[in-house]
C-alpha positions in Angstrom: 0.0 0.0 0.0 1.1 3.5 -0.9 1.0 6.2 1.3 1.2 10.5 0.3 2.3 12.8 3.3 2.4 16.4 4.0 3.8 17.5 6.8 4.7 20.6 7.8 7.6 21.3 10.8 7.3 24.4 13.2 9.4 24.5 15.8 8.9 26.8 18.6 12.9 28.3 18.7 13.6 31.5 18.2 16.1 30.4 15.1 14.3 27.5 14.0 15.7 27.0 10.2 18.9 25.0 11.0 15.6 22.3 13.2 13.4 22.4 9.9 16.9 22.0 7.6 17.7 18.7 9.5 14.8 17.2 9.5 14.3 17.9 5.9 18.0 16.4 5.5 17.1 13.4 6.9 14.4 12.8 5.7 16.1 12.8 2.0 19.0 10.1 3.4 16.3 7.0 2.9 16.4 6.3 -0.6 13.4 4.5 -1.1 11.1 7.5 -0.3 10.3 10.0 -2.6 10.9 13.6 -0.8 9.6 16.9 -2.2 10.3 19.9 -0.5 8.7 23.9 -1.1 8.4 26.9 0.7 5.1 25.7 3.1 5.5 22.0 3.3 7.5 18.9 3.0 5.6 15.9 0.8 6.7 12.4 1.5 6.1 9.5 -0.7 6.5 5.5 -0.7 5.3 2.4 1.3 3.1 2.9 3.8 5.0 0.9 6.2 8.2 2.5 5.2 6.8 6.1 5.5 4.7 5.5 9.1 8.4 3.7 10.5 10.7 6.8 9.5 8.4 9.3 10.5 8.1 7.8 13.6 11.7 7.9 13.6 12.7 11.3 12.5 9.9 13.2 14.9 11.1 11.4 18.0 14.6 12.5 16.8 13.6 15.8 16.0 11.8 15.9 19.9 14.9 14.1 21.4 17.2 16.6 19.8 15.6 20.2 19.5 12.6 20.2 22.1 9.5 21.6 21.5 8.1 21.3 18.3 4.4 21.6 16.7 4.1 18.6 13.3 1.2 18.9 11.2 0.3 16.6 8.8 -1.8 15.5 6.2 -2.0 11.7 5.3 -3.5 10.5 1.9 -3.8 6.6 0.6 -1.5 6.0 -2.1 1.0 7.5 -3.8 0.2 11.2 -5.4 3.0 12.1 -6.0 3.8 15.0 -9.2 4.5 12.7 -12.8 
């Protein structure tokens, strides 16, 4: 099963690009998701499995690492990703 996430990072430090950098950065280290990136969001792509494990990886990080942060996301069945 495919899965199509948006997710948006906001984390609540006063100089919060280098926080919303790394987790984008990491994000793009697992080859077998697709990762599209723009001004507002972060869309993630692939196996469901594979997208629900990492997530659940990278926000604990994230938590473990920086503190406080706020996640949103969006989660649609399959894969909608741009042709």
């Amino acid at each position: 099963m495919k899965l199509s996430v948006e997710i948006s990072k906001y984390p609540l430090h006063q100089d919060y690009i280098p926080f919303i950098k790394g987790f984008i950065d990491r994000l793009n280290e697992y080859d077998n998701l697709k990762v599209i990136t723009n001004t507002l969001s972060t869309q993630i792509f692939g196996d469901y499995d594979l997208v629900m494990q990492v997530l659940n990886t990278e926000i604990k990080r994230s938590y473990e690492e920086f503190g406080k942060a706020i996640f949103v996301c969006k989660f649609l069945s399959g894969d909608l990703s741009p042709a």
